[in-house]
C-alpha positions in Angstrom: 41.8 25.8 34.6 39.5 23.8 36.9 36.7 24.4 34.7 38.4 23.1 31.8 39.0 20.1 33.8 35.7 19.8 35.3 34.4 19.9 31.8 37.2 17.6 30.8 35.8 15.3 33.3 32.1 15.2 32.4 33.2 14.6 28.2 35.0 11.5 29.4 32.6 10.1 31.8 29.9 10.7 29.0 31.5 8.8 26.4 32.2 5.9 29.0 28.6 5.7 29.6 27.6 5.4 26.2 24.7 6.8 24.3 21.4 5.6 25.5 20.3 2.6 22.5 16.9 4.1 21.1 14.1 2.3 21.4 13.1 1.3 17.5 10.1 -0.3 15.5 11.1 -3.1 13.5 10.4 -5.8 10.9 12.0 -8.7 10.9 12.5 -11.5 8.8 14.1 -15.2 8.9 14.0 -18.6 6.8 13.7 -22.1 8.2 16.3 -22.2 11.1 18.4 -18.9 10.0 19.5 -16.3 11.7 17.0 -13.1 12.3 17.5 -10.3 10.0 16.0 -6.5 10.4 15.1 -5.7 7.3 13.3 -2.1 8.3 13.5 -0.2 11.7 12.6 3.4 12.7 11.2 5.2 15.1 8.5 4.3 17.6 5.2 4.5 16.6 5.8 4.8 12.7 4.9 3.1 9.6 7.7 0.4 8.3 7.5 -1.3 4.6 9.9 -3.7 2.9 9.7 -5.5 -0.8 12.6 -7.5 -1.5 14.2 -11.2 -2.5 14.9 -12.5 1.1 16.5 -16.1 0.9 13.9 -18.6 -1.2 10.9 -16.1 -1.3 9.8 -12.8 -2.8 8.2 -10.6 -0.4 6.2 -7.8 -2.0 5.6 -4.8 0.5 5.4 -6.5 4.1 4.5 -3.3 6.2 3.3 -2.3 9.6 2.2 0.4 11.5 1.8 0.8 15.8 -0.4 3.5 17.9 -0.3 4.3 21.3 -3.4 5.8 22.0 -5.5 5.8 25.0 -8.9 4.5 23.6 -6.5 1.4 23.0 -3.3 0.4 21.4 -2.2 -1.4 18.3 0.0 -3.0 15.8 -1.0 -3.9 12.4 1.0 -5.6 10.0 0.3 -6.8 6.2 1.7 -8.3 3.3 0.5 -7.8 -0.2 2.6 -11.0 -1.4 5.0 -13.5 -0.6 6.2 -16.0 -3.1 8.1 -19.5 -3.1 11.0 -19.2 -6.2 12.1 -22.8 -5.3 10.6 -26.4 -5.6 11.3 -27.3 -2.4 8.8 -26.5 1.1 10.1 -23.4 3.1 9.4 -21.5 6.1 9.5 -17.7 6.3 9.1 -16.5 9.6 8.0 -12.9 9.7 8.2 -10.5 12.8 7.1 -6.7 13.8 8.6 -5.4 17.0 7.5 -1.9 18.8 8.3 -0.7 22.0 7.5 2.0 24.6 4.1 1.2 24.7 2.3 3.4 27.6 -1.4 3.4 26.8 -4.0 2.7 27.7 -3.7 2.4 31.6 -5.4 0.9 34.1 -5.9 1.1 37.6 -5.1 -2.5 38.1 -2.6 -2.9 35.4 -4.3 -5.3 33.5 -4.8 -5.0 29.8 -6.9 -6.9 27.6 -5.4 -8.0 24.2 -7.1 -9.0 20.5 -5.3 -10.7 18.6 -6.2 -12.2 14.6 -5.3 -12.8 11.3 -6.5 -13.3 7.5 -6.2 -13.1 4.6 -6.2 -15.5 0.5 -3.5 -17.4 -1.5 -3.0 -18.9 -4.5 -5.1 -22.2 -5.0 -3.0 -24.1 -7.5 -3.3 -28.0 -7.0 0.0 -29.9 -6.3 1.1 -26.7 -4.1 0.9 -26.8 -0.2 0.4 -24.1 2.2 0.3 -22.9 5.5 0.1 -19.7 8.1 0.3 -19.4 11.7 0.7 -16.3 13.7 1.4 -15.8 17.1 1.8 -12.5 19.5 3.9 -11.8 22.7 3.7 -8.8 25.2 6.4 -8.5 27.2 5.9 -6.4 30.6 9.9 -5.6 30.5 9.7 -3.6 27.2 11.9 -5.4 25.5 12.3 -5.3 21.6 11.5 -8.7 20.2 11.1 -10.5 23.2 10.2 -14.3 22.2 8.9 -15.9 24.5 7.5 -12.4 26.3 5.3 -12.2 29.8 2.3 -12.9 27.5 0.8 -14.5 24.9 -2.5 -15.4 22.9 -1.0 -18.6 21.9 -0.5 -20.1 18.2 -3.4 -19.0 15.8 -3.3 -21.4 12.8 -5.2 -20.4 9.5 -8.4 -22.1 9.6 -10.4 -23.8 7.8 -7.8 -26.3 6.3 -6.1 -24.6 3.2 -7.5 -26.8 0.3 -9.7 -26.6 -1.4 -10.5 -23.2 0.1 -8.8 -20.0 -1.0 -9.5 -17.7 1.9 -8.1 -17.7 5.5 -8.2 -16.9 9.3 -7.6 -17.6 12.5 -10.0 -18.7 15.1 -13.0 -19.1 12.2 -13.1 -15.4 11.8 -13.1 -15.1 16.1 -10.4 -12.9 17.0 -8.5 -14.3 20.3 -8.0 -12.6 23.5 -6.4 -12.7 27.0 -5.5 -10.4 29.7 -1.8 -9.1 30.3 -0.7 -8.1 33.3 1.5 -4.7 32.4 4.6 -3.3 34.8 5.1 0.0 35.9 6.8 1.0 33.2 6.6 1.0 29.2 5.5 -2.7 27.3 6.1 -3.8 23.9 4.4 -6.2 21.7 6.0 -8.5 18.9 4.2 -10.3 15.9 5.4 -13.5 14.2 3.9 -14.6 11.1 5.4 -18.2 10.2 4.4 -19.1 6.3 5.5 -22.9 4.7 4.4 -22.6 1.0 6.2 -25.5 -1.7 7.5 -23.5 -5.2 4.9 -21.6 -6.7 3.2 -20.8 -3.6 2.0 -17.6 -3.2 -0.6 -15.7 -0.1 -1.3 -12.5 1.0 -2.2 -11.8 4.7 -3.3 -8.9 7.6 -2.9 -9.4 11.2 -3.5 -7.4 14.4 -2.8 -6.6 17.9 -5.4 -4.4 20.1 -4.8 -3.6 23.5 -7.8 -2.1 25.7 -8.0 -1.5 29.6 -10.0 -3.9 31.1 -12.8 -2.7 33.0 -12.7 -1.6 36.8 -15.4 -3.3 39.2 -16.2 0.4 40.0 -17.2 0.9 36.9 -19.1 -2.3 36.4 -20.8 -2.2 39.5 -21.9 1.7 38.3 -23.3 -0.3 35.3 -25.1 -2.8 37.1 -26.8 -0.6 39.2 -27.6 1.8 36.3 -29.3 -1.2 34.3 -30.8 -2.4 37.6 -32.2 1.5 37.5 -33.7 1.5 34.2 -35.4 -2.2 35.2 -37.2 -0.9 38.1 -38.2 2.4 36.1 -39.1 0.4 33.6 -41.4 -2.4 35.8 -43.0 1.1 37.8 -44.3 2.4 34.6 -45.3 -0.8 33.6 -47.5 -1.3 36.4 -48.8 2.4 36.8 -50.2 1.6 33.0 -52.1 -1.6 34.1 -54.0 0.2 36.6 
């Protein structure tokens, strides 16, 4: 009987406690000043798609993948098309959201992140068109943390959109900045805002890389290695003179 009730006991206190919320990989999507809506989630680390009518635009396979990987991290994210089906200018905002990253690590904690974008759109006159992305890591793992503990900053498409039919940020120059990681898991968002008028169409690729930055250990190992191969280098240089 007192087992029963011990076991009683422990069923009840587990269903007051909840079950733990999983941690989720996610794309996102809003319009103008609307609400957020996930569109695809699954589990961390995975590849997400979605094609779709969402509000005033056609999005045709928006998808993203994430690896956690010691050599460095990522997130990648693409979009064969998105379309404008109404006169008026719009802005869709899209997002990709991953958790639970762990890799790479660093003695000091600090990580180094790339961030860029590109990619072509449709060059009819009479239609405008713009891109921006932005990405956040956020040392508290949280999903879809805007404003996070870090960012690169806004990347706009460059150069200006007309006449020219092809785009990226920072002429071609992929940002970076270093992120000061917790003890724990980080995650890193994406947001991709695109204003296009009706009949707009572009197609885009961004990406996140996160590498360890290098220890002054090892760069003083360097230095002294290079400073090595000098001297070896200025000794058999003036053994052959003589």
């Amino acid at each position: 009987m007192k087992k029963l009730i011990g076991l009683a006991a422990l069923v009840l206190a587990l269903m007051l406690v909840g079950t733990p919320a999983m941690a989720t990989f996610e794309l996102v999507l809003s319009e103008d000043a609307g609400g957020q809506t996930v569109v695809a989630s699954g589990p961390d680390f995975n590849n997400l798609s979605f094609s779709g009518i969402f509000g005033d635009f056609t999005v045709s396979i928006f998808g993203a993948t994430a690896q956690n990987a010691a050599g460095g991290s990522n997130m990648l994210s693409s979009v064969t098309t998105v379309s404008e089906n109404v006169t008026a200018s719009h802005t869709l905002h899209m997002f990709v959201a991953e958790q639970d990253y762990t890799l790479p690590t660093s003695a000091s904690n600090q990580l180094q992140i790339f961030s860029g974008m590109g990619g072509t759109y449709g060059n009819e006159p009479g239609i405008s068109q713009a891109v921006t992305f932005r990405m956040w890591a956020d040392s508290a793992n949280g999903l879809l943390t805007i404003p996070g503990t870090f960012s690169n900053g806004n990347q706009p498409a460059t150069p200006a959109f007309s006449p020219h039919a092809n785009f990226n940020s920072g002429n071609g120059m992929d940002v970076s900045g270093l992120f000061t990681r917790g003890a724990g898991a980080y995650s890193l968002t994406s947001r991709t805002d695109v204003t296009m008028s009706g009949g707009g169409d572009m197609n885009y690729a961004t990406h996140i890389f996160v590498q360890a930055v290098p220890e002054p250990s090892v760069l003083l190992l360097l230095g002294a290695g290079l400073l090595g191969l000098g001297a070896a280098a200025r000794r058999t240089s003036f053994r052959s003179k003589k």
